[in-house]
C-alpha positions in Angstrom: -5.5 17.4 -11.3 -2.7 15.7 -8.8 -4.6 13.7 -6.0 -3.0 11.6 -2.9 -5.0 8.8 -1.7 -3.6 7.6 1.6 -3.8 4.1 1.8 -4.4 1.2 0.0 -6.6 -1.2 1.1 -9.9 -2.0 -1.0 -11.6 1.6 -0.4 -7.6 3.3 -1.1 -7.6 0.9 -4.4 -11.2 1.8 -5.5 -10.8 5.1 -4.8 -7.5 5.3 -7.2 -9.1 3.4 -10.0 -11.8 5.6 -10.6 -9.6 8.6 -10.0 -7.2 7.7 -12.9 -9.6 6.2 -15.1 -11.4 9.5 -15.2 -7.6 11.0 -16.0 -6.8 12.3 -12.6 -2.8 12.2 -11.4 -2.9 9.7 -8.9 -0.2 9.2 -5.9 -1.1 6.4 -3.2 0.6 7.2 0.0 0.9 3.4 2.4 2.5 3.1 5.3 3.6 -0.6 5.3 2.1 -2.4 2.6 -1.3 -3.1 0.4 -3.9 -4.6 2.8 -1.9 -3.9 6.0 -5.4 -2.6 7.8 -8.8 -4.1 7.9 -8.6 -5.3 4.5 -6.4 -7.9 5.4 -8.2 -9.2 8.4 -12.0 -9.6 6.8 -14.7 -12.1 6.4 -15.3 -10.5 3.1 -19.1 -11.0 3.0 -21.0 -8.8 0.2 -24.3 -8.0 1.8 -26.9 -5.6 3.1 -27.9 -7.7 5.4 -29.3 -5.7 8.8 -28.0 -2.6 7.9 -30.2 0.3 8.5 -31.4 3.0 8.0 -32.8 2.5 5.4 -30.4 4.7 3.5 -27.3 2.3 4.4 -29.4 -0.8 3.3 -29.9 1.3 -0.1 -26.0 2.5 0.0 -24.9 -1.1 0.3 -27.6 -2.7 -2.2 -26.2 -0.3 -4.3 -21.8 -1.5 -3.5 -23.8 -5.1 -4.6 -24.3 -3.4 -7.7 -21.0 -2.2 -8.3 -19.4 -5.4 -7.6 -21.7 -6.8 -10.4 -21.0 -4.2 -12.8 -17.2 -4.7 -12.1 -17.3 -8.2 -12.5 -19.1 -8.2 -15.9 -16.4 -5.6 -17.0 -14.9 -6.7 -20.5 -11.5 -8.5 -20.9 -11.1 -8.9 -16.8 -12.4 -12.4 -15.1 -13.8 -11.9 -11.9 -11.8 -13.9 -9.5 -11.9 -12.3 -6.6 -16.0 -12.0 -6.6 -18.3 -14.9 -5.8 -21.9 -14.0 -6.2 -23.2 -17.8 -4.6 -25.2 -16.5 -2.4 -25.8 -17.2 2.0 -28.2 -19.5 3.8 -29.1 -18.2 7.2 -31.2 -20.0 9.8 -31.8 -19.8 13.6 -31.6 -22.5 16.3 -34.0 -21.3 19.3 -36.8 -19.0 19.3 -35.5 -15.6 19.9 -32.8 -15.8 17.3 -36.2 -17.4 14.8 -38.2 -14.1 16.2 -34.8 -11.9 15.3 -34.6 -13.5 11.9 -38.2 -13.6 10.5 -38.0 -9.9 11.5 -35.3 -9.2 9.8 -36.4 -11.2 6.5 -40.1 -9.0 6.5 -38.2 -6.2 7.0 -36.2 -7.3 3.8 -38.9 -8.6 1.9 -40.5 -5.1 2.2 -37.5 -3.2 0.9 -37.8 -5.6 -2.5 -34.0 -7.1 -1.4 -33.7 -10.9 -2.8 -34.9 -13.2 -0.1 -36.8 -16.2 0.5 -37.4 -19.3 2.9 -36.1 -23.0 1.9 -36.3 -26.2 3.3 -33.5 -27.9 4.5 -33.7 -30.3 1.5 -33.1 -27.5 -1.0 -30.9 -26.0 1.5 -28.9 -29.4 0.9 -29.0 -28.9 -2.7 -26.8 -25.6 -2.6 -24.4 -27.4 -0.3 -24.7 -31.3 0.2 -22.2 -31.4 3.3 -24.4 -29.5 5.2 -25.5 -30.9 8.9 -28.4 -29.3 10.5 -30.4 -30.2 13.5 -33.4 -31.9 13.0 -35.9 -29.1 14.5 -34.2 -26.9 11.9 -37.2 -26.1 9.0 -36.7 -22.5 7.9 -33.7 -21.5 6.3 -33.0 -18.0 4.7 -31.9 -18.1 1.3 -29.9 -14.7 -0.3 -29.4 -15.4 -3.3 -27.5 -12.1 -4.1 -25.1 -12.6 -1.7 -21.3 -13.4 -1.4 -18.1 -13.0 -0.6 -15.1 -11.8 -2.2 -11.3 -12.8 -1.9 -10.0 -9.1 -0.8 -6.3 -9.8 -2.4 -7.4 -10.6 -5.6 -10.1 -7.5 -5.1 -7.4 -5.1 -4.7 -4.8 -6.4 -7.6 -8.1 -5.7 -9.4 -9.1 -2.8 -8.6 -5.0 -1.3 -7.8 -3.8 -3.1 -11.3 -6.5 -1.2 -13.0 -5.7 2.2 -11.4 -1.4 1.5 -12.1 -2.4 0.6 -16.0 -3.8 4.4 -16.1 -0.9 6.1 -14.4 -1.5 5.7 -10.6 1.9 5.5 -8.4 2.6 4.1 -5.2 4.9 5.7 -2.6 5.3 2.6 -0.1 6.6 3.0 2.9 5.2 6.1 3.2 3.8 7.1 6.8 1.9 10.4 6.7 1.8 12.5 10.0 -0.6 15.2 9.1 -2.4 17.4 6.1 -3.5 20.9 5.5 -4.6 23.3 3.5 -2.7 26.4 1.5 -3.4 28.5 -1.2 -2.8 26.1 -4.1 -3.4 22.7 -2.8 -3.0 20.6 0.3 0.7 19.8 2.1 0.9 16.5 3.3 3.9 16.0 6.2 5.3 12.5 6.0 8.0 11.2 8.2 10.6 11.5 6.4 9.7 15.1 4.1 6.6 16.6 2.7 4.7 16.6 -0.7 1.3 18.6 -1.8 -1.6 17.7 -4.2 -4.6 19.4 -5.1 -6.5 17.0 -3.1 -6.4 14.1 -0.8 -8.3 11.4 -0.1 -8.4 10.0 3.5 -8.9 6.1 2.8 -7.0 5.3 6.0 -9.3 2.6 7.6 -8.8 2.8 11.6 -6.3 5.6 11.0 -8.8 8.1 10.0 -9.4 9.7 13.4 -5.6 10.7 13.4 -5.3 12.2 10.1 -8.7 14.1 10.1 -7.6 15.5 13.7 -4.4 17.3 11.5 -7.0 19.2 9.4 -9.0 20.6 12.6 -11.9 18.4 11.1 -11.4 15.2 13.4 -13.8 12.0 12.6 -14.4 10.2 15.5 -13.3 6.4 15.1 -14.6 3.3 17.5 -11.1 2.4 19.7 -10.3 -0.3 17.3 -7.7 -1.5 20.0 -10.9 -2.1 22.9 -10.9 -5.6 23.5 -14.4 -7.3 23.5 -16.2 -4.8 21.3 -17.6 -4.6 18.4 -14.5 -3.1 16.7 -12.5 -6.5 17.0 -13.2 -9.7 16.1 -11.3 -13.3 15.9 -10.9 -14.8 12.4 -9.8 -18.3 11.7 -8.1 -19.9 8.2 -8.2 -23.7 8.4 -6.2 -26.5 6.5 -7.3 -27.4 3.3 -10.3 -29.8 4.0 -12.8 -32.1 1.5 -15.6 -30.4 2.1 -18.4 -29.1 -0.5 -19.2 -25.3 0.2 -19.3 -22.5 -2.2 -21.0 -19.8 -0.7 -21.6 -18.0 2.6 -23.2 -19.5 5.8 -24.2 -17.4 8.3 -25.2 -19.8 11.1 -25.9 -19.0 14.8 -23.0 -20.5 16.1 -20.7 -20.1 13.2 -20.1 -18.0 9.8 -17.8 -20.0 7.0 -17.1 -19.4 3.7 -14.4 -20.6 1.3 -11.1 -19.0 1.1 -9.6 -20.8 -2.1 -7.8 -24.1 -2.5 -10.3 -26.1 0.1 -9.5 -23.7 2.8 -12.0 -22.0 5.1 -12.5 -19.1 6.8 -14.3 -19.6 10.5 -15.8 -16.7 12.8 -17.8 -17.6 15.9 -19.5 -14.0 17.1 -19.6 -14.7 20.3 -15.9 -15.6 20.9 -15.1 -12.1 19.5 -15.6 -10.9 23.2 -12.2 -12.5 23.9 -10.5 -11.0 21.3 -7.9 -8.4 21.9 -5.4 -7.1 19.6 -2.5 -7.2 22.2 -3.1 -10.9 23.1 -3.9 -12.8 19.6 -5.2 -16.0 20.7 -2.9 -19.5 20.1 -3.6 -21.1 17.0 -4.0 -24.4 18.5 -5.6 -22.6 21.9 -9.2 -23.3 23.6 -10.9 -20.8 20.5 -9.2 -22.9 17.5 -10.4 -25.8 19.0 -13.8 -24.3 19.5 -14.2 -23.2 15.7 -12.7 -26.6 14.8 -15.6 -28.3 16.7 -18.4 -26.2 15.2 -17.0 -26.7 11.7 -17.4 -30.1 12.0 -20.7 -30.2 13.1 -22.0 -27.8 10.4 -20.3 -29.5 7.5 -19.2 -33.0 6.8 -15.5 -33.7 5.2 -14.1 -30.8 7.8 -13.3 -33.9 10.8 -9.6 -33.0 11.7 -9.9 -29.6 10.7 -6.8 -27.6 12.0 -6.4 -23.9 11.8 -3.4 -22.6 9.8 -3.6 -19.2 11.4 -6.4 -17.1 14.1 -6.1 -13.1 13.1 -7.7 -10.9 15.5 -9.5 -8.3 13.1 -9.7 -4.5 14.1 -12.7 -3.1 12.2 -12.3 0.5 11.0 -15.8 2.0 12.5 -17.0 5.9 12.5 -18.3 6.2 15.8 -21.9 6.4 15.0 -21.4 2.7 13.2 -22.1 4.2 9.7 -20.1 4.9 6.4 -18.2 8.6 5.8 -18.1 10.0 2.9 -17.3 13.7 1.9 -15.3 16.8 2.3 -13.6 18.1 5.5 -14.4 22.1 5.6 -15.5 24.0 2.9 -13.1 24.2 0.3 -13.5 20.7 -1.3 -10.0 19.6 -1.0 -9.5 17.0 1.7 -12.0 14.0 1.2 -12.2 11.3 3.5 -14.4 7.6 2.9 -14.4 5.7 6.3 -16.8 2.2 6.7 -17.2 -0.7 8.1 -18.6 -2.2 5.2 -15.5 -2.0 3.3 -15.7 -4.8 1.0 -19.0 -4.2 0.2 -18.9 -0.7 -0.5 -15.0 -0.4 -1.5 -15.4 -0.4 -5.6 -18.9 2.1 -5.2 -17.4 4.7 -2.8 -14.2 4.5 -5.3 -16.4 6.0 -8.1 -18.9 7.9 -5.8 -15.7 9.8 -4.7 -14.0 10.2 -7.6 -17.2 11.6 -9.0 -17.5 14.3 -6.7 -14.0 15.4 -6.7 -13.7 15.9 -10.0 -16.9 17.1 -11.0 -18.5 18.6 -8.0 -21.8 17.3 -8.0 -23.2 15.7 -5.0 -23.9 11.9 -4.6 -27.3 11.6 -3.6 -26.7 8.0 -2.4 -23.9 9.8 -0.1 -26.0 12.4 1.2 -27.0 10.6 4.9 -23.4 10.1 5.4 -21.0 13.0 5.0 -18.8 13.5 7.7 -20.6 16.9 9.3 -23.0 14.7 11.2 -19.9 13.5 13.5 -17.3 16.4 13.3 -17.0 18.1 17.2 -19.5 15.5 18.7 -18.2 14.3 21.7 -21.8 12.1 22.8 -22.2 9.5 20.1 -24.4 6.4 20.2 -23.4 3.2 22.1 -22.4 0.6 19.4 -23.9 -2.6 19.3 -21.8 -5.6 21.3 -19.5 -7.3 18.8 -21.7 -10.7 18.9 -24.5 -8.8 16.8 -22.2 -6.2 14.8 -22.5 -7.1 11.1 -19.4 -8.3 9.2 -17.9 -7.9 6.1 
């Protein structure tokens, strides 16, 4: 069977995998380059972590899995996946309310959680300055983060080594159906498959609007919303960290080498694609400061770079996942939980395309629920949107 995934970023890479390891004839259509979308702009946190309902905390427990599974895979070192957990606290009362809510609510669903002191808390990462009121901290242990580069020359060299191509740069315009397959119109000619695979990111509204099946997409060009978000890389710095912090005024995590990654939630309402903010601007400085008062060996921290990140997010907030119209040809996978969920919706997808059977996992989120709906809930503002 000849299928065409359009692009590759982690859900484009996963999906090709488990397409050609289960012997399909893979093409990946990309416009620019691996990782040109969302993949390359990500905090890259593994988590279900306030996601709901309770079927997307069970879908993303589930993409934890996967990355498990993957990383334990014979012969192939998982490089890209750190499994260290997160620590988690609050600093005033409604954000202690928000978060003992959150870890009952977790606690009840069975998801690894507990409380720590800041003692032990010190004992997962010995740099770590907290305020002296601070006494509860959230431990997940199951928890990460993963580098998405090395994810995807996992998960893309994988799919190549059983016969997966790459047509790079390859812009396509628009798909549809005929009588043997699917034509795909690129910019510069055509080609056809027996099936495609929409794994566009914050494309997807575009090319599902050329079948006559369009999937509403959040504007991932608004300014201010939860679609965007500022991400900063710093110089490599002497600090000890190994895992995720998810801290009320700053999430960090390593990003190889001694280098960090920085994301302060509430600056993402100044972030707006067509004005990327100065690396050495009022929000470097900003991040800069915070790093340093959340971990010691970061003083003269420097950014190296400050991305703004579009987020690729169906317009109800929650994962897509399944055919467009009736005849099981054009499938389309569309999250915001991308790095989470990449390597499980590969093999989900691949499942159901070439066997037919239905995903139960997939069943809350197929992409009926959002085709022709014009009123769709109001997302959540950016400073509370979950990231990964």
């Amino acid at each position: 069977m000849k299928i065409a995934v359009i692009g590759l970023g982690v859900l484009g890479a996963g999906v090709a995998r488990a397409l050609a390891l289960m012997g399909a004839e893979v093409t990946v259509f990309e416009r620019a380059a691996a990782m040109a979308g969302t993949s390359g702009t990500t905090f890259a946190w593994t988590n279900s972590h306030n996601k709901n309902p309770r079927s997307y905390h069970d879908l993303n427990v589930a993409g934890l899995s996967e990355h498990a599974a993957l990383a334990r895979h014979p012969g192939a070192a998982p490089t890209w996946y750190v499994c260290n957990g997160n620590l988690e606290w609050a600093e005033d009362a409604p954000g202690a309310e928000r978060l003992t809510a959150s870890v009952a609510e977790l606690v009840d669903r069975e998801y690894p959680v507990r409380w720590i002191t800041p003692q032990q808390a010190r004992e997962f990462v010995p740099d770590l300055r907290l305020a002296a009121h601070i006494e509860h901290i959230a431990h997940y242990p199951t928890e990460g983060h993963v580098f998405p580069a090395l994810l995807v020359s996992r998960l893309w060299g994988e799919a190549r080594d059983h016969g997966a191509r790459l047509r790079c740069p390859a812009t396509v315009t628009g798909l549809s159906e005929t009588a043997r397959g699917v034509r795909i119109e690129l910019s510069d000619g055509v080609a056809e498959a027996d099936a495609v695979v929409i794994a566009a990111g914050r494309w997807t509204e575009a090319l599902t609007a050329s079948t006559g099946h369009r999937i509403p997409m959040a504007d991932p060009d608004a300014a201010g919303t939860a679609t965007v978000g500022l991400l900063g890389y710093t110089n490599p710095l002497p600090t000890r960290l190994d895992r995720v912090l998810t801290t009320p005024r700053l999430n960090v995590r390593p990003d190889g080498a001694g280098r960090l990654i920085v994301q302060g939630l509430d600056l993402d309402a100044d972030a707006d694609p067509a004005s990327p903010p100065a690396v050495d601007g009022h929000h470097a400085r900003e991040l800069c400061g915070r790093l340093t008062g959340l971990l010691a060996g970061t003083e003269g921290a420097r950014l190296e770079s400050l991305r703004v990140g579009q987020r690729a997010l169906p317009a109800d907030g929650l994962t897509v996942a399944g055919f467009l119209g009736d005849n099981a040809r054009i499938y389309t996978v569309a999250t915001h939980s991308g790095i989470t969920l990449g390597p499980l919706l590969g093999r989900l997808a691949a499942q159901e395309l070439l066997t037919g059977d239905p995903e139960d996992l997939l069943a809350d989120f197929r992409p009926e629920r959002l085709i022709g709906r014009t009123e769709l809930p109001t997302l959540r503002p950016a400073r509370f949107a979950g990231q990964q």
